[in-house]
PATORLO-668939 format. One record per residue: x, z, y of N, C-alpha, C, O in turn; residue in one letter; residue number from 1. Coordinates in steps of 0.1 Angstrom, whole numbers, plus 5000, padded with zeros to 4 digits. Last residue first. Example, Ala and Ser with C-alpha at 12.3 -4.5 7.8 and 13.67 -1.06 7.14 Angstrom:
residues 2
NODE    n.X    n.Z    n.Y   ca.X   ca.Z   ca.Y    c.X    c.Z    c.Y    o.X    o.Z    o.Y   residuo   num
NODE   5128   5071   4978   5137   5071   4989   5129   5079   5000   5134   5080   5011         s     2
NODE   5132   5078   4943   5123   5078   4955   5132   5078   4967   5142   5085   4967         a     1
***
This chain:
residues 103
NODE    n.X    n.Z    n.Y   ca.X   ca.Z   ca.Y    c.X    c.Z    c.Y    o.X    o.Z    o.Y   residuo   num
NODE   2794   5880   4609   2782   5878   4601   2778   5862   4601   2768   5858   4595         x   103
NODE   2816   5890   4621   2820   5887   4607   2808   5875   4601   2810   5866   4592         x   102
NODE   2809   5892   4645   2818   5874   4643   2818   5877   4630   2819   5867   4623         x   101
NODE   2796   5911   4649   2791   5901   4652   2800   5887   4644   2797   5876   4640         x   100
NODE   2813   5934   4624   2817   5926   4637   2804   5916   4637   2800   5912   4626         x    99
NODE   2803   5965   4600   2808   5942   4605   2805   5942   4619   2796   5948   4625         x    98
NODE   2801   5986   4585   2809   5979   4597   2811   5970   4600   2823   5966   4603         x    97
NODE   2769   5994   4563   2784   5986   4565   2788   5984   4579   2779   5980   4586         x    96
NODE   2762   6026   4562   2757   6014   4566   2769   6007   4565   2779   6013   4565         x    95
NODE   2751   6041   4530   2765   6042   4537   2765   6026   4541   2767   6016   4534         x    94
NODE   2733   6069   4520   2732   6054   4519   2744   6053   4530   2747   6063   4537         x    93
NODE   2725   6095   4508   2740   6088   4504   2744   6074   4505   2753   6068   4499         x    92
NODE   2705   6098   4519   2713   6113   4521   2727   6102   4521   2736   6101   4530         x    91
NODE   2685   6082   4502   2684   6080   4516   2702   6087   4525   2708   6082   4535         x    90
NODE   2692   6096   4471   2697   6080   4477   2695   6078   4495   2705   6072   4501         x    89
NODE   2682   6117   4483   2697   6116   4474   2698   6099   4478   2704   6094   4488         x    88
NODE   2651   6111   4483   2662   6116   4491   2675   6115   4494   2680   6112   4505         x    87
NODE   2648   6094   4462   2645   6090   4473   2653   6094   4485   2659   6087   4493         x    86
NODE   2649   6118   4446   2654   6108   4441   2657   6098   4454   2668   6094   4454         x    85
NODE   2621   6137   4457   2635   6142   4456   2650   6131   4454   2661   6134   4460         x    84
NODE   2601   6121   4452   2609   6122   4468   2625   6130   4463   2637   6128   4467         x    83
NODE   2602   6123   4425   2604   6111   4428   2611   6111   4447   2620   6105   4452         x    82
NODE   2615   6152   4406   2607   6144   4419   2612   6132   4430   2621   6132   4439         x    81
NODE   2621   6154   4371   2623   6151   4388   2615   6145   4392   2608   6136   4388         x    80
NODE   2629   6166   4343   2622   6165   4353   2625   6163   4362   2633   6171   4366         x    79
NODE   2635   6177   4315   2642   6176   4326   2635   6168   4334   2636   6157   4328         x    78
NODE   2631   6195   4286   2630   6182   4294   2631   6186   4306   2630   6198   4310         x    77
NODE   2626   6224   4279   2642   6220   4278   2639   6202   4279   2646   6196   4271         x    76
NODE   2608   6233   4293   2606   6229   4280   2615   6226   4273   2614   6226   4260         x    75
NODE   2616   6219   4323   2604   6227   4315   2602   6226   4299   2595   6218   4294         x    74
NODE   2632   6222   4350   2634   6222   4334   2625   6228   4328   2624   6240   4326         x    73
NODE   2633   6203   4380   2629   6211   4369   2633   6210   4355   2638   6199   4350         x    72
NODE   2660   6193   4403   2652   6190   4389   2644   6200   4385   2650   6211   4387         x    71
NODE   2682   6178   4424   2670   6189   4419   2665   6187   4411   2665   6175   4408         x    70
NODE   2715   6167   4422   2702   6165   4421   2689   6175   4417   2688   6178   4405         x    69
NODE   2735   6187   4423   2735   6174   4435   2720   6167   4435   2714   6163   4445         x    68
NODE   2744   6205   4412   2735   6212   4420   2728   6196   4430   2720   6194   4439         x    67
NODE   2761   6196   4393   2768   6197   4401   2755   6204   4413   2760   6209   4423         x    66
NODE   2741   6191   4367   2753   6208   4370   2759   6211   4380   2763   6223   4382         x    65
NODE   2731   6174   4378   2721   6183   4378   2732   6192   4377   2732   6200   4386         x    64
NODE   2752   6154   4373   2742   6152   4390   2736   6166   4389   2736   6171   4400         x    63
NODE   2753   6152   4346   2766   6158   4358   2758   6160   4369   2759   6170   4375         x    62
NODE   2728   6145   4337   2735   6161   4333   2744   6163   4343   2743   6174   4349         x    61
NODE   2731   6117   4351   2726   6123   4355   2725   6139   4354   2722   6146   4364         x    60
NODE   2756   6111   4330   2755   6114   4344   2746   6120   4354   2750   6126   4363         x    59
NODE   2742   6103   4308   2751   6119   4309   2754   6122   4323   2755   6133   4328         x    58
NODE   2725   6086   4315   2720   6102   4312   2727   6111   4313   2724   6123   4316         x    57
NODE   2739   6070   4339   2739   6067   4322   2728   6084   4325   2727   6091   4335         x    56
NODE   2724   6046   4361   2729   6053   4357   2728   6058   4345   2719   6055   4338         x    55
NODE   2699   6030   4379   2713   6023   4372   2724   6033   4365   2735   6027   4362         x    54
NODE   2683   6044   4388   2696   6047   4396   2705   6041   4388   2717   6044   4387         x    53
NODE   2661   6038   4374   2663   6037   4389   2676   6038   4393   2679   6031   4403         x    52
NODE   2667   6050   4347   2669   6029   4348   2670   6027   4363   2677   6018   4367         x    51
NODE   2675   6074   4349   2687   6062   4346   2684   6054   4352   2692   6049   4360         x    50
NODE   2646   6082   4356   2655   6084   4370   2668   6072   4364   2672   6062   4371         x    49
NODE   2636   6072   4330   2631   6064   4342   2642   6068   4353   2647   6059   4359         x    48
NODE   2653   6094   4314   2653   6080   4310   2648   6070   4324   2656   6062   4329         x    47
NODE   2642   6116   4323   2657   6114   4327   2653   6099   4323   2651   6092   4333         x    46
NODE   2611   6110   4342   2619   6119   4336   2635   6115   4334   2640   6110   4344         x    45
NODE   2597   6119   4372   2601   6113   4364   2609   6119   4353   2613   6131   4354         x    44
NODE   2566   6133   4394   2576   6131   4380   2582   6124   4374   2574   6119   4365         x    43
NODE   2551   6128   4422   2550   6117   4412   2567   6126   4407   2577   6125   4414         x    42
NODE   2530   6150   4441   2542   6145   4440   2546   6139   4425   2542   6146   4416         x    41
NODE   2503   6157   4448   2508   6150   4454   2524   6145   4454   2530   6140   4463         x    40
NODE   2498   6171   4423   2495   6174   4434   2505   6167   4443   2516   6173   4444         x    39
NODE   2516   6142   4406   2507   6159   4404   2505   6166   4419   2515   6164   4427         x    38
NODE   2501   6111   4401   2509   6121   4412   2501   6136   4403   2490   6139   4398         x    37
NODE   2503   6095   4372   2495   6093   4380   2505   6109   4389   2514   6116   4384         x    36
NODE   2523   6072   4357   2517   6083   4361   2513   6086   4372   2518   6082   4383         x    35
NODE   2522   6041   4338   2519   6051   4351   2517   6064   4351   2507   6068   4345         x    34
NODE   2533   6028   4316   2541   6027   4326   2536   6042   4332   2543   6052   4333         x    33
NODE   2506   6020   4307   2514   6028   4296   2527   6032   4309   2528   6045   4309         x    32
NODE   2498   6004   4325   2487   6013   4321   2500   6025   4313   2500   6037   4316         x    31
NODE   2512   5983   4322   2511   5988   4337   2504   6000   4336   2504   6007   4346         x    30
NODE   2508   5974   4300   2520   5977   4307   2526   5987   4317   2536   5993   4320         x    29
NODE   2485   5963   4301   2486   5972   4296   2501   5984   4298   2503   5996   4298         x    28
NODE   2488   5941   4329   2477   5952   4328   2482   5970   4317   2483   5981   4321         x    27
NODE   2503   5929   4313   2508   5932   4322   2503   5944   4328   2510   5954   4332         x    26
NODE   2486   5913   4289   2501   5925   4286   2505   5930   4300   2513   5939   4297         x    25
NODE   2469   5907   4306   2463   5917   4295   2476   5925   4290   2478   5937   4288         x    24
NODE   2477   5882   4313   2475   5894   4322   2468   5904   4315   2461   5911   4322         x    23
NODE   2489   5872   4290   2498   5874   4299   2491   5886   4306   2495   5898   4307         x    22
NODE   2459   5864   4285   2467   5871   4272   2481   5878   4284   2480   5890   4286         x    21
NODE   2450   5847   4304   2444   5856   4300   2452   5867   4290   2449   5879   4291         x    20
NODE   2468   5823   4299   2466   5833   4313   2463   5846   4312   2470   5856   4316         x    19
NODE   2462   5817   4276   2475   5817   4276   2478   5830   4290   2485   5840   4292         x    18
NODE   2440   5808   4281   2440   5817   4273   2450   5824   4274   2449   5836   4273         x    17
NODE   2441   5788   4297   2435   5798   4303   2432   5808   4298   2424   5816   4302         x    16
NODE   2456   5771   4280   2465   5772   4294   2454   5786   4302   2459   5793   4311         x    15
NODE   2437   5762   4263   2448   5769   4263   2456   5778   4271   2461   5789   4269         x    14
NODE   2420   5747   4283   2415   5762   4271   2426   5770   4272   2427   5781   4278         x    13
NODE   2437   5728   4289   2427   5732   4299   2432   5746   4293   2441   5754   4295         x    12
NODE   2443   5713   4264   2453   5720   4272   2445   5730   4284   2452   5740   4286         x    11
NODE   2411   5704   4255   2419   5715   4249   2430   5721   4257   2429   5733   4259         x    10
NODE   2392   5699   4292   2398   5695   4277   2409   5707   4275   2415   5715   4283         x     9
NODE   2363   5716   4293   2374   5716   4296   2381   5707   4283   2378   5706   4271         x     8
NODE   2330   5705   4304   2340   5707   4292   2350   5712   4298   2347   5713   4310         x     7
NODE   2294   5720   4310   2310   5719   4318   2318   5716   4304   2314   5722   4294         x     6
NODE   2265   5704   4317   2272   5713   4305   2288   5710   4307   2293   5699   4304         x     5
NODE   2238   5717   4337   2252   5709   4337   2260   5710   4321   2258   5721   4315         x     4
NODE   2205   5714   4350   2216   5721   4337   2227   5712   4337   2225   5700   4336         x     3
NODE   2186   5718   4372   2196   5710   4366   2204   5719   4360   2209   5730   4364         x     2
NODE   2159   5735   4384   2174   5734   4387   2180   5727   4374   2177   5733   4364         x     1
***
């Protein structure tokens, strides 16, 4: 069998290191990001429920005093289930009224 000897020119290299490096931060990212399900239900905590709901922390304190959002409190951290989150948003989705002619 024939031996080949492959080059790449430099932009080539780069451009596939450059690849390499990107999906290594995305990978890691994605690693530091995850939790994995506790018996079948996935935890957030107050900081991740904000960034989902676009909302401040203290609001979410009001969501929890008002009984409006479920939560655990373990430890004095605050806790939620991800269906629980899902819910609230499904409970409070509000279809729009348009006319055929508006659309």
């Amino acid at each position: 069998m024939k031996q080949e000897i492959l080059t790449l020119e430099q932009g080539e290299v780069a451009d596939m290191l450059l690849s390499l490096k990107n999906s290594h931060r995305r990978i890691n990212r994605f690693l530091q990001e995850y939790t994995p399900p506790l018996n079948g239900d996935r935890y957030l905590t107050d900081k991740e429920v904000a960034e989902v709901l676009k909302v401040s922390r203290r609001t979410l304190q009001n969501l929890r005093n008002n009984r409006v959002l479920p939560f655990i409190l373990l430890g004095g951290k605050a806790l939620y289930r991800e269906y629980d989150i899902q819910r609230l948003l499904e409970a409070n989705y509000r279809k729009a009224n348009y006319r055929k002619a508006d659309v």
